[in-house]
C-alpha positions as CSV (number, residue, x, y, z in Angstrom):
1,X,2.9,-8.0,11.8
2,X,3.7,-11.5,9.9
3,X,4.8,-10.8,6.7
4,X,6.7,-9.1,4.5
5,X,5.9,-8.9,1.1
6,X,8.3,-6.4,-0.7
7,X,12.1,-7.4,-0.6
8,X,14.8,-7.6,-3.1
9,X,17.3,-9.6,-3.5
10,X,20.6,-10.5,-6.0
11,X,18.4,-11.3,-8.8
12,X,16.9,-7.0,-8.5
13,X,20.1,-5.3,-10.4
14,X,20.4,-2.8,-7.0
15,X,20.8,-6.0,-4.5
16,X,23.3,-8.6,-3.7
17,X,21.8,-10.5,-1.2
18,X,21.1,-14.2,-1.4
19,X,17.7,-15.4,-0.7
20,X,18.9,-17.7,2.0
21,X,19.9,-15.1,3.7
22,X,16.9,-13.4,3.8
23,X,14.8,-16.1,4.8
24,X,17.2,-16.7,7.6
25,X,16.6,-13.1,8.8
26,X,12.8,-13.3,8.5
27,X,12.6,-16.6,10.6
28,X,15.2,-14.8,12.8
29,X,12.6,-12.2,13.7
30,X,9.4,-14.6,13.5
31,X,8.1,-13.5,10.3
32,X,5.8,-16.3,8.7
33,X,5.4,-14.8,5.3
34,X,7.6,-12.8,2.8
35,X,7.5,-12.0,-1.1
36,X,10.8,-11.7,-3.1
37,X,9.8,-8.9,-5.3
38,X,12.5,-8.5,-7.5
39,X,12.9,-5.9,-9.9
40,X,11.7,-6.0,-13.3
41,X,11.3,-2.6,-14.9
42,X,9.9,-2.3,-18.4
43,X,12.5,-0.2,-20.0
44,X,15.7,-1.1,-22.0
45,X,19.1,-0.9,-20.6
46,X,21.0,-3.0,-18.5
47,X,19.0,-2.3,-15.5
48,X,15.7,-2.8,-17.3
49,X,14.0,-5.6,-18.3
50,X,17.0,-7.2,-20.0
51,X,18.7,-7.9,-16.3
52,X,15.3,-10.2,-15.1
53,X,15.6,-12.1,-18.0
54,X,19.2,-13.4,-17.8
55,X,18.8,-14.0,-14.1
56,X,15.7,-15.3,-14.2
57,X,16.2,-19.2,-14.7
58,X,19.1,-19.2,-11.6
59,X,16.2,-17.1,-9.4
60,X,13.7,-20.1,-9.8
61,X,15.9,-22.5,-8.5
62,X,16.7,-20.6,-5.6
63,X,13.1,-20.2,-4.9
64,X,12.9,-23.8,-5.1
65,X,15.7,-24.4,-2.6
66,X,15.1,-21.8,0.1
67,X,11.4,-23.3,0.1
68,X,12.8,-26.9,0.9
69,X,15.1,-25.8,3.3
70,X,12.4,-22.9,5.0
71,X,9.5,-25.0,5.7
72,X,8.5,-23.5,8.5
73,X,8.3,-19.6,6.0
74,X,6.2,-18.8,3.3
75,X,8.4,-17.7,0.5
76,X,5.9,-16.3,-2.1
77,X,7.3,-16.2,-5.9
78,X,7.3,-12.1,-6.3
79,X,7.9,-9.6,-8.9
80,X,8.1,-6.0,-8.6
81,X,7.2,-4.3,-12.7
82,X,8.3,-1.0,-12.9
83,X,7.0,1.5,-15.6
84,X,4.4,-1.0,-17.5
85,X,2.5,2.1,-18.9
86,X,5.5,2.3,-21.3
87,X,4.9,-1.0,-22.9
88,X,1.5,-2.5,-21.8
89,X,1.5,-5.3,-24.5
90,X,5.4,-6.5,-23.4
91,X,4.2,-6.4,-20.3
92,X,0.8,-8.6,-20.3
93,X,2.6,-11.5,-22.4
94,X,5.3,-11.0,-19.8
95,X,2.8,-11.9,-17.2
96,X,1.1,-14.2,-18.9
97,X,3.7,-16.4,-19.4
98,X,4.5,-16.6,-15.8
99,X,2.7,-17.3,-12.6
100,X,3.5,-15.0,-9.5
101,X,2.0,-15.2,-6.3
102,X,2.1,-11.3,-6.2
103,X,2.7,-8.5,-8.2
104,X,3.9,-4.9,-6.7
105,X,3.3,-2.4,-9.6
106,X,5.8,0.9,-9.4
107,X,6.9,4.1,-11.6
108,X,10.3,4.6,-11.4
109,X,11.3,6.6,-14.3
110,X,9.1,10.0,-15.6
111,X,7.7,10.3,-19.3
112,X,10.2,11.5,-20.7
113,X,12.2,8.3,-19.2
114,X,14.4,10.3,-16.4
115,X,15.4,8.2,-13.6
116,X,13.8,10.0,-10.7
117,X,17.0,9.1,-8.7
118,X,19.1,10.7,-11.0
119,X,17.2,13.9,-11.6
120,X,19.7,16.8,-10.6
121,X,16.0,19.2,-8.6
122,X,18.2,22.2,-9.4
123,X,14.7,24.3,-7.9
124,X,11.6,24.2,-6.5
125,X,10.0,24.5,-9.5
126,X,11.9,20.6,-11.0
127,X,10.6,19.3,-7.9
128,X,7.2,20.4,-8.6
129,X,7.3,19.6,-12.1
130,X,8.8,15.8,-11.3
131,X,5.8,15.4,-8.6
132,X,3.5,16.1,-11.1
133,X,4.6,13.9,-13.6
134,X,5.5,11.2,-11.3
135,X,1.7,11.1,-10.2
136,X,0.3,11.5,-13.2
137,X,2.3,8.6,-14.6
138,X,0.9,6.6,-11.4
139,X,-2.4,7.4,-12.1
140,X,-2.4,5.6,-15.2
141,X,-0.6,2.7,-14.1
142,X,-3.6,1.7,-12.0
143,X,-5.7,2.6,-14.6
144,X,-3.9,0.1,-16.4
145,X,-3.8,-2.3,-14.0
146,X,-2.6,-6.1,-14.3
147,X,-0.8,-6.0,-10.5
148,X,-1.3,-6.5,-6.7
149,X,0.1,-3.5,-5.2
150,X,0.4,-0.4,-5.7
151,X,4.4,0.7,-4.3
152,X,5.7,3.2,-2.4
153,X,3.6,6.1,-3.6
154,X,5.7,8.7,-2.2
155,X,8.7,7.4,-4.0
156,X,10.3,10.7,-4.7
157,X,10.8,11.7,-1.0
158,X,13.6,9.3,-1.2
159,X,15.6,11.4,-3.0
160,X,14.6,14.6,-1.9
161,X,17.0,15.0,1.1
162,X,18.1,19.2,1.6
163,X,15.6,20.0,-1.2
164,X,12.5,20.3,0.1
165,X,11.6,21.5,3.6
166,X,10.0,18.5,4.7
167,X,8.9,14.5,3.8
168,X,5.5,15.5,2.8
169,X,3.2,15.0,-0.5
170,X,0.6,16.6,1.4
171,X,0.9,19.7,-1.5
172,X,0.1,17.5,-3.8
173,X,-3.3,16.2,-3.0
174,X,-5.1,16.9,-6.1
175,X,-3.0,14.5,-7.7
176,X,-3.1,11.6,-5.4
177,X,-6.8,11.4,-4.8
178,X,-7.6,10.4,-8.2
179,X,-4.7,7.4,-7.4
180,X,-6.2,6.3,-4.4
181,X,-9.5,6.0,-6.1
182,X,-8.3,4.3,-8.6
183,X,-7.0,1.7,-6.9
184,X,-10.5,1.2,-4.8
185,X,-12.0,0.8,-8.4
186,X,-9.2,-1.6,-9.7
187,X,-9.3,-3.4,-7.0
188,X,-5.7,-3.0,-6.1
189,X,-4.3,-2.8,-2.9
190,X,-2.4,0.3,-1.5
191,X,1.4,-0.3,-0.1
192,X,2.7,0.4,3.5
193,X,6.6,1.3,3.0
194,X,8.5,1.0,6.3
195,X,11.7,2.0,4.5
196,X,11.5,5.7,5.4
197,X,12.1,4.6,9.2
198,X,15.4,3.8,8.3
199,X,15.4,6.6,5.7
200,X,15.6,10.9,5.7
201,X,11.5,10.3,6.1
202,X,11.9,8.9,9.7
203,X,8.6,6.9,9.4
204,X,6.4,4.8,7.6
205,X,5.3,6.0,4.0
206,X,2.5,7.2,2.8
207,X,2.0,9.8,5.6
208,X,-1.5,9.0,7.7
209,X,-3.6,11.3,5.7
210,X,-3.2,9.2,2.5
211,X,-4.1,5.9,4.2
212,X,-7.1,8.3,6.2
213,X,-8.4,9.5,3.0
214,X,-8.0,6.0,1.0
215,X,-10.2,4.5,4.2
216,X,-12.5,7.3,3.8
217,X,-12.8,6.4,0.1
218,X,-13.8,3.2,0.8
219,X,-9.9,1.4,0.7
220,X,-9.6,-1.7,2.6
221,X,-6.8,-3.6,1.0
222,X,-3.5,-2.6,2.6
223,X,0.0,-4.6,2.2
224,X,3.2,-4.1,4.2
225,X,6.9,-4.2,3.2
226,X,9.8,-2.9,4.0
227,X,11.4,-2.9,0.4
228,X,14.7,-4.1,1.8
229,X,17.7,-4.6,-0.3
230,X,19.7,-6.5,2.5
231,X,18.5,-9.5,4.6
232,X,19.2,-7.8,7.9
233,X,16.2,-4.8,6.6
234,X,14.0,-7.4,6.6
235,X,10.9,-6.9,8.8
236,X,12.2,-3.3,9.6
237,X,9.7,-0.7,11.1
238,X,6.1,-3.1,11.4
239,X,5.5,-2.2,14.7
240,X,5.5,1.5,12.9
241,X,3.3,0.3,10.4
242,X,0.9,-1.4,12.6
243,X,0.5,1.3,15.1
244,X,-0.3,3.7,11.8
245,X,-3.0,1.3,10.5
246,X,-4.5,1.6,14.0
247,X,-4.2,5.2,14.0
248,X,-5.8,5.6,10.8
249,X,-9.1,3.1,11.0
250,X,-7.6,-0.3,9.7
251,X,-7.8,-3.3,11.7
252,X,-6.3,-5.7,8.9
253,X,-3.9,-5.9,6.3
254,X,-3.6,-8.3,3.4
255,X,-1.4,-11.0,1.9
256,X,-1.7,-12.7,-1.5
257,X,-1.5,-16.0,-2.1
258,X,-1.8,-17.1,-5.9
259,X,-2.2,-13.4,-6.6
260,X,-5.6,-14.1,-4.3
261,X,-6.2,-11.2,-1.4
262,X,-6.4,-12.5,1.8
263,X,-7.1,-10.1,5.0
264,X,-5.1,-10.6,8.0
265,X,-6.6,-8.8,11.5
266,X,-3.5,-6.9,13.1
């Protein structure tokens, strides 16, 4: 695998790393293409929206210089929007008014704006309640639509550590089929995560019988990333992720370039 096209770095509010340091690392391990996919999410707070735009003027000139200095990379202008469905019109002038090479949509944050980090999942029945919500919330991002990508659809798992029994949505496949179809129709492309190989997960997210079933649905577009948040994550677990397209059908994934799809045979 050649690329990576979800990575964060100090201009996301969770990441200090500089983007010369991830473009070392990614020539380091012969990756020829990466996306910076900083944060953005549509909310208010310091961590929201508000945070892109004060960084946002020093994060173009560093795209500028790293792609000077990294000829030999690819260093495609990212963003990452979280929780658009909360302000669809903010977030289509936001776009508008700026040209990205890709665009990873995500929920971060349930309806009733809880941080899905930060949710205590006293019980069983919070967990199932947040999973609900969560994909319900995803579903009508991609009806929405406006992005790439979709990310990491089993999000929650992250967090889920000692209170479920094990790293599975597989309960909750009522809910994700609708997503996955969605996406087919939208013509959006479904996200590989590698970050659960380094996480409680212990593999590449979503879990085979999502990317089985999107395939069987008539899915073809697939990006990888590994959603790092420091240079050295960069890259991490695509042999996993390659070896899982295998498994499940696929004999490509995709890049964009210009926010245009292009397939890529493993």
């Amino acid at each position: 695998m050649t690329c990576d096209l979800h990575i964060h770095s100090r201009y996301s509010f969770d990441s200090s790393e500089s983007l010369a340091e991830i473009c070392r690392w990614a020539v380091k391990r012969n990756i020829g293409v990466i996306a910076i996919t900083d944060h953005c999410d549509m909310i208010q707070g310091r961590d929201g929206i508000a945070y892109y735009l004060e960084v946002e003027k020093q994060r173009i000139k560093a795209f500028e210089k790293v792609r000077e200095e990294y000829q030999q990379l690819e260093v495609l202008y990212g963003i990452e929007i979280g929780n658009a469905i909360d302000c669809p019109e903010e977030t289509r002038k936001f776009l508008k008014l700026r040209k990205f090479d890709f665009i990873i949509g995500a929920i971060h944050f349930l309806p009733d704006g809880g941080d899905i980090y930060k949710l205590p999942y006293r019980d069983a029945g919070e967990v199932k309640r947040m999973f609900r919500d969560y994909f319900i919330s995803v579903e009508k991002l991609v009806r929405l639509g406006g992005f790439d990508s979709l990310a990491h659809l089993d999000y929650p798992l992250r967090v889920l550590k000692g209170k479920v029994s094990a790293p599975t949505i597989e309960n909750y496949r009522e809910l994700v089929e609708p997503i996955l179809s969605g996406l087919i129709l939208q013509g959006i492309a479904l996200e590989v995560n590698t970050r659960g190989i380094y996480d409680w997960q212990g593999r590449v997210g979503p879990e085979d019988w999502v990317l089985t079933r999107y395939r069987e649905l008539g899915g073809r577009l697939l990006t990888i990333g590994s959603d790092a948040h420091t240079a050295f994550r960069t890259g991490v677990g695509f042999e996993n992720a390659a070896e899982m397209l295998r498994r499940t059908g696929f004999r490509s994934y995709t890049i964009y370039r210009g926010r245009k799809p292009v397939e890529i045979p493993i």
